[in-house]
C-alpha positions, 0 to 999 in steps of 0.5 A: 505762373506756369506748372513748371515754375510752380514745380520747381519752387515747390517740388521739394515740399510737395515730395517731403509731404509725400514722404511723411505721407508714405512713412505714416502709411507704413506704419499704419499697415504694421499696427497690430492692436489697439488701445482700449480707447480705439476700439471703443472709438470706432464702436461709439461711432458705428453701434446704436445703442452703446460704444461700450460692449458690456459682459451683461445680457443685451449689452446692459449694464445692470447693478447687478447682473450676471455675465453671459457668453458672447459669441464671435458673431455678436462681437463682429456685429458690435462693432459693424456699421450696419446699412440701417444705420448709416445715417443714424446720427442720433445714436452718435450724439447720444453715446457721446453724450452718456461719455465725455466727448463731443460728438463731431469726430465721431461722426466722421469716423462714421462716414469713414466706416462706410467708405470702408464697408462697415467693417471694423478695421484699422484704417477707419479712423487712419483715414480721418488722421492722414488727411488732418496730418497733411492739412496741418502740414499746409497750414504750418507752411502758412504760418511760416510764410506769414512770419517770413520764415519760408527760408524754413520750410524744409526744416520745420516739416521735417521735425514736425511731420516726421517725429516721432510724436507726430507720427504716434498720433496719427497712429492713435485711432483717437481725435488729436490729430484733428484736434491739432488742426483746428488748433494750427487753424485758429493760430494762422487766423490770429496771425492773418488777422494781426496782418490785416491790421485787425481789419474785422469783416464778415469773412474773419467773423466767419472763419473764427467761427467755424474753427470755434465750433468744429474745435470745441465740437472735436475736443474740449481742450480746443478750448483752452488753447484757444482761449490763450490765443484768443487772449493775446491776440485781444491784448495785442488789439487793445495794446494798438488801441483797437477798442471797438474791434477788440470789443467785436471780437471778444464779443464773437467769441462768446457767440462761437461758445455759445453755439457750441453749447448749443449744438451739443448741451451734455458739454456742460455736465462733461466740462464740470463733472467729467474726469476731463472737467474742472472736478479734476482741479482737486488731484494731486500729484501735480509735479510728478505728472509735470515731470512725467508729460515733459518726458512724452514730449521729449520722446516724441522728439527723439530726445533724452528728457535732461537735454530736452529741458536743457534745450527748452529752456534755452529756447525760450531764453533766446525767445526773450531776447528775441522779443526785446530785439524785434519790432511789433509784428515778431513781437506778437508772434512770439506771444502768440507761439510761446504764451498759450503753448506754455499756458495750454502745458500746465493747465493739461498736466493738472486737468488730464486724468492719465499723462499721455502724449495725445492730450499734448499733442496740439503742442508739437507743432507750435513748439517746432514753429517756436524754434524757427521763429527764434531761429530767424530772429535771433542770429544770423550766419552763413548756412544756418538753413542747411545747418537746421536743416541738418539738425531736424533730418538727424532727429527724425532719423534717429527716432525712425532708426532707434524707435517706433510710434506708439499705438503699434502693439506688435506683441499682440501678433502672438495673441491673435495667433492663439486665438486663431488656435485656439478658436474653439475653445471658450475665452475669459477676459478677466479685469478689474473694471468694465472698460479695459476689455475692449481692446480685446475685441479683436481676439473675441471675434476670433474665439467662438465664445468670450466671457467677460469677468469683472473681479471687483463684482466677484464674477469669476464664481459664475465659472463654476458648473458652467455647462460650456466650460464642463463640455469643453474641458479648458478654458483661454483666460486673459490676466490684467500684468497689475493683477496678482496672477497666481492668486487668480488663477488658483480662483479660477482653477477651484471654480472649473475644477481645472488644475493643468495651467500653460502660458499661452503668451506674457506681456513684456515690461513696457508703456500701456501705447506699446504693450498689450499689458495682459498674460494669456493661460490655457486652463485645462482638466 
């Protein structure tokens, strides 16, 4: 086929992914902070001995210990990627493996580093997401055409690639985003498989396998989204009659596992003991955390969460009418874009820690790819592409219009500022636990000297007769908003023997993915 007739059959979806391209590309040059995740992202992949920087000496974290000051410098050199390290791959595995994560994208924002200099910047992880946002616009684009809803392509990326859950993923300096590709991976092999007529050669064995393995070794709850796939997938063998394939299968499927624990042991002590494990099956709270994730997903389509249940519900009717019409092929479509998306739903709500829409995030895509699967099977009528069509570009432009992604963190503009004043003077980063600082870091490597404080150790009593505290004469300090901010500044202010306090910058009411969540004081004689 001539350039020219390819272009003319594709120019419309080459330029709609140039467009998704260029908007997350915009947004990411507005991003200002981080979430303390990110930062620690990025530290885990390029510092050898701990993504985490402690408030002890030699980064240590001792049972008791007492906190020193860190210089800019120190910070900077934390989270750089330094030439003798840039093939140190162990001390990749072993940070992810003292954390609760495989370690297989944290080795890619490795390499990302040092195509970036080694630097800590923005863009580190932002290059590993915009390419897996594309490729799992391509491979929506297959699913669609396998099912022949290529009538539908416009539509489908428009609601997918520019909504605005999507686009706050590829935002979040975290593993999701490719986590969904490797989910949107394994989906199109079930359907190319199913289409073979479940022909199992070496190729399949081998594209299953990889996707097996690079998805457990992305994320752990790959997992569990695979594991509903692959059971409809082997019911729909066993419903054919395929005992020998379905065999082979659920046979190769225990070996893809198998190299997984393999290449990476410590998975099985995370999977049972870490708060993304199976200890996680005791928490309560289990419909309010429901209720709660249906909201993130209603908001990463722009929509109000009663009309997000109301046209969710009604979807899935369609989609049970739309099963009872359809023959075999659509039949098994419909399982296989529904049955894990629900079950993957309520086993995150009940295994997830904190309710945010990153854990949900591999679901965005099969949910849009649902609506279109319904939509061509159920009725039909003139212009229903351009009506759909319609309907996905006034989404998109209304989340664009009324709202931002998250991950943004504009209001931590004002906070870099004060540290860009306020350089010289010492900084104390106050929290109640030992990780939360971290997206701190960027204000820490603009003052000279940073101080972490953790109250739930009584730290803050080593501010007293602190000789850099006693030569300067005021202190920047940084408060949890959940902490009682009174109670901790009169604290602080008895230990330094400083009585003059000004509000340097106060964080507004807001999610923790848009807000900075900490008030920042000038503490003076």
């Amino acid at each position: 086929m001539k350039f020219s007739s390819l272009w003319r059959k594709h120019a419309v979806i080459v330029l709609l992914l140039a467009v998704i391209a260029l908007v997350a590309c915009l947004y990411q040059t507005q991003k200002v902070g981080f979430h303390e995740d990110e930062v620690y992202t990025i530290a885990s992949a390029v510092n050898p001995g701990n993504g985490l920087l402690t408030a002890y000496e030699d980064n240590l974290m001792p049972e008791h210990g007492t906190p020193v000051w860190k210089t800019s410098q120190e910070v900077r050199d934390f989270v750089t990627l330094t030439p003798e390290n840039y093939f140190n791959f162990h001390s990749i595995y072993r940070n992810q493996e003292l954390d609760n994560h495989p370690p297989l994208f944290y080795i890619l924002v490795h390499f990302s580093a040092l195509l970036l200099g080694g630097g800590f910047s923005k863009y580190t992880v932002f290059l590993i997401n915009l390419p897996a946002l594309l490729a799992s616009c391509l491979v929506l684009l297959s699913l669609l055409r396998r099912m022949g809803l290529e009538r539908f392509r416009v539509p489908a990326l428009l609601l997918y690639g520019l909504c605005m859950g999507t686009l706050s993923m590829v935002l979040l300096q975290r593993m999701y985003m490719l986590l969904t590709l490797f989910v949107l991976l394994y989906v199109d092999s079930c359907v190319e498989f199913y289409r073979s007529g479940f022909t199992w050669n070496v190729w399949r064995w081998l594209r299953f396998g990889l996707i097996c393995v690079l998805g457990f070794l992305t994320q752990y709850f790959f997992a569990v989204y695979a594991a509903f796939l692959f059971l409809v997938t082997l019911g729909a063998m066993l419903w054919q009659k395929r005992w020998r394939t379905g065999l082979g299968f659920a046979l190769s499927h225990g070996l893809y596992g198998a190299v997984g624990i393999y290449l990476f042991p410590p998975c099985l002590d995370h999977l049972l003991h870490s708060d993304r494990g199976i200890s996680n099956l005791s928490q309560g709270g289990y419909w309010d955390h429901l209720v709660e994730d249906l909201g993130h997903l209603a908001r990463a389509f722009s929509l109000p969460l009663a009309l997000f249940v109301v046209v969710s519900v009604g979807v899935a009717a369609l989609a049970v009418v739309a099963f009872r019409r359809s023959p075999g092929p659509q039949r098994f479509y419909l399982l296989l874009t529904f049955l894990p998306t629900l079950g993957f739903f309520l086993v995150t709500v009940k295994f997830t820690s904190f309710q945010e829409l990153r854990y949900l995030m591999p679901m965005l895509p099969l949910m849009v790819l649902g609506v279109f699967l319904v939509a061509g099977l159920v009725w039909d009528f003139p212009y229903k592409t351009r009506m759909l069509t319609g309907v996905a570009a006034g989404l998109v432009l209304l989340g664009l219009a009324t709202s931002t992604p998250n991950g943004l963190y504009p209001g931590y503009a004002a906070y870099l500022d004060a540290a860009r004043t306020y350089h010289d003077v010492p900084f104390v980063v106050v929290n109640d636990n030992y990780f939360n600082h971290m997206k701190f870091l960027p204000e820490m490597m603009l003052y000279h000297h940073s101080l972490i404080l953790n109250t739930t150790r009584g730290e803050l009593e080593v501010l007293e007769n602190d000789p850099l505290l006693e030569q300067e004469g005021r202190v920047v300090v940084s408060l949890p908003v959940y902490l009682d901010q009174s109670a901790l500044l009169e604290q602080i202010c008895q230990s330094t023997g400083f009585h003059q306090v000004t509000t340097l910058c106060t964080s507004p009411n807001g999610p923790r993915d848009r807000e900075v969540k900490a008030n920042l004081y000038l503490i003076s004689r």
